[in-house]
C-alpha positions in Angstrom: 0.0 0.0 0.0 3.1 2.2 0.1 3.1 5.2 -2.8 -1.4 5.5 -2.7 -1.4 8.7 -1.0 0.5 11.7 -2.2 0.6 13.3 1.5 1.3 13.3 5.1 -2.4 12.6 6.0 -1.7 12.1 9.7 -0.3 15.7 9.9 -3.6 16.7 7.5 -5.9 15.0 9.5 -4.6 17.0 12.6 -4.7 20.3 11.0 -8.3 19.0 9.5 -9.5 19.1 13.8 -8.0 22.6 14.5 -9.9 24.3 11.6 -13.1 22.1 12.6 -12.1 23.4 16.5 -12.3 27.0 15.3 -15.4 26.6 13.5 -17.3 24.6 16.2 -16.3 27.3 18.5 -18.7 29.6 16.3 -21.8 27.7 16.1 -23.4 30.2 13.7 -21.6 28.7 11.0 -23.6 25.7 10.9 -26.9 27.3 10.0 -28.5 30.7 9.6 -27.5 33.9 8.1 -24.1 33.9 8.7 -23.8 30.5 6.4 -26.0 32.6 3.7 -23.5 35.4 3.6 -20.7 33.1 3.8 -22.3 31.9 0.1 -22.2 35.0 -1.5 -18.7 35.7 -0.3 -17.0 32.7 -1.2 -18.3 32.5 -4.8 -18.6 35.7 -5.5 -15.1 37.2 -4.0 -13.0 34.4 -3.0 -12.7 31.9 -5.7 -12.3 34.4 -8.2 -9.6 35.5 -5.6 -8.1 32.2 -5.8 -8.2 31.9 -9.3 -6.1 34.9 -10.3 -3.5 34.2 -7.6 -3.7 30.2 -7.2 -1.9 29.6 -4.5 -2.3 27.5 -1.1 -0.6 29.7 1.3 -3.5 32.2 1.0 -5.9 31.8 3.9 -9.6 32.4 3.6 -11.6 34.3 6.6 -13.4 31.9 8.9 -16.9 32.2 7.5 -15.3 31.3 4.4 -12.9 28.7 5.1 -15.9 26.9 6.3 -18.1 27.1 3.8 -15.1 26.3 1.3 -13.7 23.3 3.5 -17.6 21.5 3.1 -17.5 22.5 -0.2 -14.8 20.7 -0.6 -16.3 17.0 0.8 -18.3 16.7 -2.5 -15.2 16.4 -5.3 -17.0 15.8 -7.9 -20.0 18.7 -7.1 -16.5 20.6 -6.0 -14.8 20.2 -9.6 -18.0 20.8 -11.3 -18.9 23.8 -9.3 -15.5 25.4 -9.7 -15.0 25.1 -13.3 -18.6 26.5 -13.6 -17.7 29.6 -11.5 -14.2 30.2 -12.5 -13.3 27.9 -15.5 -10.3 26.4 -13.1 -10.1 23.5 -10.2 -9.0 25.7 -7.5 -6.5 24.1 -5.4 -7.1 24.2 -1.5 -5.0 23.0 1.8 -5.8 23.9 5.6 -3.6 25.8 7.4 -3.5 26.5 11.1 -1.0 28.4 13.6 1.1 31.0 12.2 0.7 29.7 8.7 -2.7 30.5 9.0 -2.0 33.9 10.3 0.6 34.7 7.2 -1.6 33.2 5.3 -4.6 35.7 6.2 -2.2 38.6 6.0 -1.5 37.7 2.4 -5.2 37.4 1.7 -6.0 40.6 3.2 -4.2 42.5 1.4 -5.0 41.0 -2.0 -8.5 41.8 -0.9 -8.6 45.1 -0.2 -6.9 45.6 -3.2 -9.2 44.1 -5.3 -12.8 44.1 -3.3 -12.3 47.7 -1.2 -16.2 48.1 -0.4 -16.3 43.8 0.7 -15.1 43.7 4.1 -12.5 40.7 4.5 -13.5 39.3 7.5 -16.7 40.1 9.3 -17.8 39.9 12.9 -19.1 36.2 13.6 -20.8 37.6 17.1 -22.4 40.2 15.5 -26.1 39.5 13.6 -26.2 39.5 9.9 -28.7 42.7 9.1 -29.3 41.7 5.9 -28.0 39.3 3.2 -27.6 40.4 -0.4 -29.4 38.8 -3.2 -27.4 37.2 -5.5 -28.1 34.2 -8.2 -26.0 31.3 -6.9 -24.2 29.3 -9.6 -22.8 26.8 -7.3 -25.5 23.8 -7.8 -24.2 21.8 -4.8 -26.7 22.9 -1.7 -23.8 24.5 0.7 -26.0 25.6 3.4 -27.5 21.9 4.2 -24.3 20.5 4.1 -23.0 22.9 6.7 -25.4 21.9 9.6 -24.3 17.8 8.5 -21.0 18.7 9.4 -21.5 19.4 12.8 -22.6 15.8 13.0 -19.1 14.8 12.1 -17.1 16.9 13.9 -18.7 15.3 17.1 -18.0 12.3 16.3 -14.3 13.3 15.9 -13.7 15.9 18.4 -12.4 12.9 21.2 -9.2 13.6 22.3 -8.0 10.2 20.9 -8.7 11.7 17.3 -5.8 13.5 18.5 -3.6 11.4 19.1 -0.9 10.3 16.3 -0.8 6.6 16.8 -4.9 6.2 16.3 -4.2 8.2 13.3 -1.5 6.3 11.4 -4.1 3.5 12.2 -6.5 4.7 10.6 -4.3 5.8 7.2 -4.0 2.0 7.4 -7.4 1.1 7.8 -8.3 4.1 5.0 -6.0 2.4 2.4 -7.8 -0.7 2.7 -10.9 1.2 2.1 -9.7 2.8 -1.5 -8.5 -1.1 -2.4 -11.8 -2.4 -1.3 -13.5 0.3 -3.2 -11.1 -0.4 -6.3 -12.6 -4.1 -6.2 -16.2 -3.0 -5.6 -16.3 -0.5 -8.1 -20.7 -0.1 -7.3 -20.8 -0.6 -4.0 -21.6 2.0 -1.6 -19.0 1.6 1.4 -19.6 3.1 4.5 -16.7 4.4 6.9 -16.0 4.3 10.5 -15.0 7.2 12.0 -11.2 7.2 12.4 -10.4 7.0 8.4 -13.4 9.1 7.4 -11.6 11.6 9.1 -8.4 10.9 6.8 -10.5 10.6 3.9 -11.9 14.0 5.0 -8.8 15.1 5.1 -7.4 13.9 1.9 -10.4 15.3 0.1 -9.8 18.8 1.3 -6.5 18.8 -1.1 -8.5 18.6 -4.3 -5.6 18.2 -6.4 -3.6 16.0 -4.8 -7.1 13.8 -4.0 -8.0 13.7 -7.7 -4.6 12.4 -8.8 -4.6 9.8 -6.3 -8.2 8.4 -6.3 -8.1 8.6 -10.2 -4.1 7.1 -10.1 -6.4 3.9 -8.3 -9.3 4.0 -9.6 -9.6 5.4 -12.9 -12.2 8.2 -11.6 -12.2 10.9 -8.6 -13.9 9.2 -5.6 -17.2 11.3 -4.8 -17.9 11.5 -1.3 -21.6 11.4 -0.3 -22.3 13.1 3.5 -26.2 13.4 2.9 -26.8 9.6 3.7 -27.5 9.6 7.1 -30.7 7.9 7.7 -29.6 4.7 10.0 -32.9 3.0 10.4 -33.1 -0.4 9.5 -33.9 -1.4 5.7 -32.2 2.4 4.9 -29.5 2.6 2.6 -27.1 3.5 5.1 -28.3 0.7 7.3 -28.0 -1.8 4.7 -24.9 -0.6 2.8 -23.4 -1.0 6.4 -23.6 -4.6 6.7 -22.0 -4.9 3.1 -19.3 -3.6 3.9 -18.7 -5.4 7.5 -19.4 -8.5 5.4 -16.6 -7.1 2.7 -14.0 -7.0 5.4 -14.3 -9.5 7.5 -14.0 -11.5 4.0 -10.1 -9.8 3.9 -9.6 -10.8 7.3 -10.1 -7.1 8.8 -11.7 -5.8 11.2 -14.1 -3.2 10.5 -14.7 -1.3 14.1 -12.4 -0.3 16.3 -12.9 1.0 19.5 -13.5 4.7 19.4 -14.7 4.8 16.5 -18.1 4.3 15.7 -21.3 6.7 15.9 -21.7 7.8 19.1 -25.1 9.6 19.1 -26.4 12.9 17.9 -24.3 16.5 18.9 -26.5 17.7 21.9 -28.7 20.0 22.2 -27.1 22.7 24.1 -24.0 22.7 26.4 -23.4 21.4 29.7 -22.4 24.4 32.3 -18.8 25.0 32.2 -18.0 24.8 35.8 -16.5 28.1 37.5 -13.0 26.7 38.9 -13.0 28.9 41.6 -16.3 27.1 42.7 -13.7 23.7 43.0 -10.8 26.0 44.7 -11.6 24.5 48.0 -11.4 20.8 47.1 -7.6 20.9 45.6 -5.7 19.2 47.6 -1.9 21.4 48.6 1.3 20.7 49.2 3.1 22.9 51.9 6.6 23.6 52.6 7.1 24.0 56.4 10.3 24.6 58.4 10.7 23.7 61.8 12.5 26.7 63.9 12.1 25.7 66.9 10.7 23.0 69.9 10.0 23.6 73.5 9.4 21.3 76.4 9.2 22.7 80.4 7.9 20.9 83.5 10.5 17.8 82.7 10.5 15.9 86.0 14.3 15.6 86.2 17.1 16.4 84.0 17.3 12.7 82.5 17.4 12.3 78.8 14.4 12.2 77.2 13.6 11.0 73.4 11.7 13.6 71.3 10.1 12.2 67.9 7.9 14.3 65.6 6.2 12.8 62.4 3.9 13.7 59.6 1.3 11.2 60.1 1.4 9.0 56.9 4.6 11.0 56.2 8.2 11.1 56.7 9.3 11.8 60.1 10.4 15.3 61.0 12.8 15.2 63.8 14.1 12.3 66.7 16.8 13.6 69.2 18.1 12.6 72.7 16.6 16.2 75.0 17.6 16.8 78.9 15.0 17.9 81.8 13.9 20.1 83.4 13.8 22.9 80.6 14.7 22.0 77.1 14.8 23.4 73.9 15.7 22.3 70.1 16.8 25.3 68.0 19.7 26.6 66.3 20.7 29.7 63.4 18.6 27.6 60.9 15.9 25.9 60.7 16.0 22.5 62.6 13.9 20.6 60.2 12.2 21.1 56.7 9.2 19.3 55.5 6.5 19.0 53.6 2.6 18.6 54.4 0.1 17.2 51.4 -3.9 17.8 52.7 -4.5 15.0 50.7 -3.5 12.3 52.8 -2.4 13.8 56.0 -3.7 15.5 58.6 -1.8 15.9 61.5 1.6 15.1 62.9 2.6 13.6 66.3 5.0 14.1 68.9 6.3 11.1 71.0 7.5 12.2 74.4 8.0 9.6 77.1 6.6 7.0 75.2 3.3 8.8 74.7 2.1 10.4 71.9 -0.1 13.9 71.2 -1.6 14.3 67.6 -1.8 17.5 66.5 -4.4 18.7 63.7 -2.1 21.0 61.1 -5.3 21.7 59.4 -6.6 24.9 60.9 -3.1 26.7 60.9 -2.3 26.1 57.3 -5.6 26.6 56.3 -4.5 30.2 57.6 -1.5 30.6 55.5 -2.0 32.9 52.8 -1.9 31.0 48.8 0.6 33.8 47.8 3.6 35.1 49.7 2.6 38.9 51.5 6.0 39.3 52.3 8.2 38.0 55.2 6.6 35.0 56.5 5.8 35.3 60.1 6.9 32.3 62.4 3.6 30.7 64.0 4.1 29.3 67.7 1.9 25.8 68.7 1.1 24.5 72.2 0.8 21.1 73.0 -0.7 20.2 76.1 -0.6 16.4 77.2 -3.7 15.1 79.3 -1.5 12.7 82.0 1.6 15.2 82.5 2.3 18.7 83.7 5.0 19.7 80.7 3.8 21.7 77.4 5.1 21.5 74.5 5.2 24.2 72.2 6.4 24.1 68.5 7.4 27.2 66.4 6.8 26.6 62.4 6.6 28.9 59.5 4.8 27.4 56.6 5.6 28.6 52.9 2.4 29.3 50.3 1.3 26.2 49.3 1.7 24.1 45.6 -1.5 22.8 44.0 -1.3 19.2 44.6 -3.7 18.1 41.9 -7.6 16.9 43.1 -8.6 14.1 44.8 -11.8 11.9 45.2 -13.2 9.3 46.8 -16.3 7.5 45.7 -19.2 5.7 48.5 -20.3 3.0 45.8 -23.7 2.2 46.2 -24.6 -1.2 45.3 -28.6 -0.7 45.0 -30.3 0.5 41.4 -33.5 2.1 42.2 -36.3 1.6 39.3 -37.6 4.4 37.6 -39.9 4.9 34.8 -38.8 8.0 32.7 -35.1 8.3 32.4 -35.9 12.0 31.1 -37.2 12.8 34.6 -33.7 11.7 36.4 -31.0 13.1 33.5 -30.4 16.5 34.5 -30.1 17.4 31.1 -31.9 14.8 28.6 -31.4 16.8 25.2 -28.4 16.4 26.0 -28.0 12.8 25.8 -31.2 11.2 24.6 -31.8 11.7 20.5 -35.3 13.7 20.0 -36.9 9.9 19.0 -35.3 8.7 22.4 -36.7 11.5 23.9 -39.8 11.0 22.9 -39.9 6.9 23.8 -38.2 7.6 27.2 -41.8 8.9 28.6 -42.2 5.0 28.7 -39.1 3.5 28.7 -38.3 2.0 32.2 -34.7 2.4 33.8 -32.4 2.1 36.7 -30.7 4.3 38.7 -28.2 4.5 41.6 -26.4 7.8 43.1 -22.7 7.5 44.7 -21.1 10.1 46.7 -17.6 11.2 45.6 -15.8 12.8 48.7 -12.8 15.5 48.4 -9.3 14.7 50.0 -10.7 16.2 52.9 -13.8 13.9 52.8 -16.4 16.4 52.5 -19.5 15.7 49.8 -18.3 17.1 46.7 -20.0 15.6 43.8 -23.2 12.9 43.1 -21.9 10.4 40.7 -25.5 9.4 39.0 -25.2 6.2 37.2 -28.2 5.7 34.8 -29.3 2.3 32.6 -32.0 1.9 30.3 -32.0 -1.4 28.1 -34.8 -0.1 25.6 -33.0 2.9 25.5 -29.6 1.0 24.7 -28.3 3.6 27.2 -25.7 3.6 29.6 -25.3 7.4 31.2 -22.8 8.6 34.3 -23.5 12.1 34.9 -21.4 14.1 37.6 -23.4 16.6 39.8 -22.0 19.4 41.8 -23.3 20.6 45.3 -25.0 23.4 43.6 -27.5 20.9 41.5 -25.6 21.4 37.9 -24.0 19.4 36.0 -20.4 19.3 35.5 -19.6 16.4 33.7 -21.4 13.6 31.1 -20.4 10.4 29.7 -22.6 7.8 27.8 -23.0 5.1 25.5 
């Protein structure tokens, strides 16, 4: 399979998420007036642009990168369209970073020059006030194909699509595709995720994609993104089951974890927490030095053992002391430590062979998360319950390190049954399909609720596990203290 694909499509098929990142970071580009105006611009500015200066390393303004890029997933409507509207194939690569930034500033300036009363780039916040009338000759319906494509970037926006080893998989797994498709020259095959993504990205370099499909297959390979319809006895349903049946004949598996269709996009977001709502629940790492140790009321001037320990730490100090009166100190700091609140607590002094735990809790809590200038030493009495002798302690603790978070969950072993899952998902558009939606009023389910506890172990979240077998759905949804969701995953 070496020498079928003219590019790096692993490094295309990253750049391919970026620019479908941007875009899905502006949801007016899927539908509405902004796609409309988007249109007009691209045909009637950009590719004539493009076709006086042909060159890739001009970038396009978002509105119509986007409309270009879907454009683009039809090659034959693409070819057909452009050599309608310009007479030329006009060539196309993504760019991202600072190539994409050089690449604007090239455009922008060729712009202005030749379009000075057609803004560049236009405000994608701001509302379209009105959208010029123009006769389209682009035959290839833009606009519908826009609003599909959110579809698929859902599917591929997983952080594993971003990971370089999946990728070269699925170059594989995208070869065997073209060879299957060069021996089943009618058949309709359908993708899974990973290399429809690479094929996505290979079609978005029209030049380079028509020499290679054709180099194969004696034709461009048309991509087809309107079939979408995945009910049973539908084209898409049944072409499916072809092609499984066409690769597990070559020994291949089809799906691979990851991979497959994972639901409708959502209706809606889930509420981006506030970190500073979770501030409390980090778990910290201190720095404290030890300056100084006191002990009085000895009841002679025999030695004594002194032993101080970070419980479920390292110890701090153990040294040989003398009565009556005695003190550990010296020009430095007589021990250095550190204190996680994740595991620990307290610390413990041993004195004649009894020991006092003592809660470190309160006072760091007290130490400041940024240095205010010289830290002041802190002084800590100790006060044993069976002997007359204090012991008093003299630390200065340093501003803490994040330590990362740190939870606990109370599994609950007991599903309770419940009839309408909609009535339990905090948010059911977005999980449940609108058909689901509408069959969850009678689709029965279990449920069961486990408490996730902070480092600390104070209630922090509701982990609400959800099951409905008619449904086919599995849900975990993480709920704060406040009642909102923070987190969804489901299958």
């Amino acid at each position: 399979m070496e020498g079928m694909i003219s590019i790096d499509l692993v490094e295309a098929a990253l750049a391919h998420r970026q620019f479908l990142k941007l875009v899905d970071d502006n949801p007016c580009l899927y539908t509405g007036p902004h796609v409309e105006n988007a249109v007009r611009r691209y045909e009637l500015f950009w590719l004539p642009l493009l076709a006086q200066h042909s060159s890739v390393d001009l970038a396009a303004p978002l509105d119509i990168a986007w409309v270009w890029h879907v454009h683009l997933l039809s090659p034959l409507s693409y070819e057909r369209d452009c050599n309608e509207v310009v007479c030329v194939l006009v060539d196309h690569r993504i760019l991202v970073g600072k190539a994409r930034e050089k690449g604007l500033k090239k455009a922008r300036a060729l712009w202005k020059q030749k379009y000075p009363k057609e803004p560049f780039e236009v405000d994608l916040n701001a509302p379209v006030t009105c959208v010029q009338d123009f006769e389209s000759r682009i035959q290839y319906d833009i606009k519908s194909a826009c609003q599909r494509q959110r579809v698929f970037y859902y599917q591929v926006s997983l952080p594993h699509y971003g990971d370089k080893k999946f990728l070269g998989e699925a170059v594989k797994r995208y070869k065997h595709h073209l060879l299957f498709k060069q021996k089943n020259q009618d058949a309709f095959l359908v993708p899974c995720y990973d290399f429809d993504l690479i094929w996505h990205a290979h079609q978005v370099n029209p030049l380079v994609y028509r020499h290679d499909t054709f180099k194969l297959l004696g034709r461009v390979l048309n991509h087809d993104d309107s079939v979408n319809d995945r009910q049973p006895g539908s084209k898409l349903f049944s072409s499916e089951l072809s092609t499984r049946d066409i690769w597990k004949a070559a020994g291949i598996y089809f799906e691979v974890n990851g991979a497959t269709f994972r639901g409708e996009p959502p209706i809606g977001n889930v509420i981006n927490p506030d970190l500073d709502e979770y501030s409390s629940m980090v778990s910290l790492l201190y720095t404290v030095e030890l300056l100084r140790v006191e002990f009085e009321g000895l009841p002679n001037s025999k030695s004594y053992t002194v032993q101080i320990d970070v419980v479920n730490g390292k110890r701090v100090i153990k040294k040989k002391v003398k009565g009556p009166i005695a003190r550990i100190h010296g020009s430095k700091a007589v021990a250095k430590f550190t204190f996680s609140t994740k595991e620990r607590r307290e610390f413990e002094v041993r004195f004649c062979q009894e020991g006092h735990a003592y809660s470190f809790l309160e006072y760091l809590d007290s130490v400041p998360l940024r240095s205010r200038g010289t830290l002041q030493p802190v002084t800590h009495e100790l006060q044993w319950a069976n002997h007359n002798h204090p012991v008093r302690l003299t630390t200065v603790a340093h501003p803490p390190k994040q330590d990362g978070y740190y939870f606990a969950v109370r599994p609950q072993k007991i599903f309770t049954n419940v009839e309408n899952p909609a009535q339990i998902l905090r948010s059911p558009t977005l999980i449940l399909s609108p058909a689901s939606l509408v069959q969850s009023a009678t689709a029965p389910c279990e449920m069961s609720d486990h408490l996730l506890f902070d480092s600390r172990g104070r209630p922090a979240f509701v982990c609400r596990v959800i099951h409905s077998a008619v449904l086919q759905l599995s849900c975990v949804q993480v709920i704060n203290n406040a009642q909102r969701v923070v987190s969804v995953a489901y299958d």
